[in-house]
N, C-alpha and C positions, 0 to 999 in steps of 0.2 A: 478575454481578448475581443470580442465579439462586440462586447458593449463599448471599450478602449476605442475601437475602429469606428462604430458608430455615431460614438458623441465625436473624434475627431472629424468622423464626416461633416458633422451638421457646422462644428463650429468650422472650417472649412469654406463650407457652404454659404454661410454668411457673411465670411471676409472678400472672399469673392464677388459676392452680391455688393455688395456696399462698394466693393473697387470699382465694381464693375458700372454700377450705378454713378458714382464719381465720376469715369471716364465717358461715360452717355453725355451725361451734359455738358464736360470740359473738351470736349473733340468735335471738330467741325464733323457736318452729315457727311459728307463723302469720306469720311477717317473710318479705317479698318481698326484702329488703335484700339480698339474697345473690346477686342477679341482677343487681346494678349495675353493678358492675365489667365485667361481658360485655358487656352493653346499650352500654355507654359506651365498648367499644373498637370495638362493631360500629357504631354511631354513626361514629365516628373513621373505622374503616376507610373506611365508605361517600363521606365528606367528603374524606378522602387519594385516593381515587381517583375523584373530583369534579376536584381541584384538580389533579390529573395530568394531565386532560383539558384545562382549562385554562391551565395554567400552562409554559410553556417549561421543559425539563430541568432538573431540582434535583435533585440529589446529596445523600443525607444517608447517613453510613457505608457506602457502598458497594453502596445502591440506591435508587433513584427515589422519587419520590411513590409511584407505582403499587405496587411493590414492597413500600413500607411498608404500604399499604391493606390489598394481600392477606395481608400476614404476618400484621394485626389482622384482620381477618374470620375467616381459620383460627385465630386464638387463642380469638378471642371463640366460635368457633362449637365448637371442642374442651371452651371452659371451660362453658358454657353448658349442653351437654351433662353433663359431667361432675358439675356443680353440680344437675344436676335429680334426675341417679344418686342423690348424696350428700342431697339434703331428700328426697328418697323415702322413703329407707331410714330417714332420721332421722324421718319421721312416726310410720312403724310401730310405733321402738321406744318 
């Protein structure tokens, strides 16, 4: 389970990245747009690991609700970051 959650984290992580990188360069500098995609997995995560609390064991690929939540909280919270890195640097130039 542990490992299930893990690889969905990275791959996750990098779908994120890549949206997120997309949306850096196709959104004018003043667009928040490019925060969405995070917002909306940390959203996710928080709601998957809501329903893990309530929900009897659900399986999906080879980890839990739970599992799933925290793979999206650490995606959302690596891309989040990453995306603030990248409109940073994109104001300056």
């Amino acid at each position: 389970m542990i490992q299930a959650t893990l690889t969905i984290g990275a791959v996750l992580t990098v779908a994120l990245l890549i949206i997120s990188f997309i949306l850096v360069k196709a959104t004018p500098k003043k667009s928040y747009a490019t925060y969405f995609p995070g917002l909306i997995f940390f959203a996710a995560g928080l709601i998957l690991l809501l329903f893990a609390t309530i929900l009897d064991r659900i399986w999906i690929m080879g980890a839990g609700l739970g599992g799933w939540g925290i793979a999206c909280l650490f995606a959302a919270g690596i891309s989040l970051m990453v995306t603030a890195i990248m409109d940073t640097y994109r104001q300056t130039a």
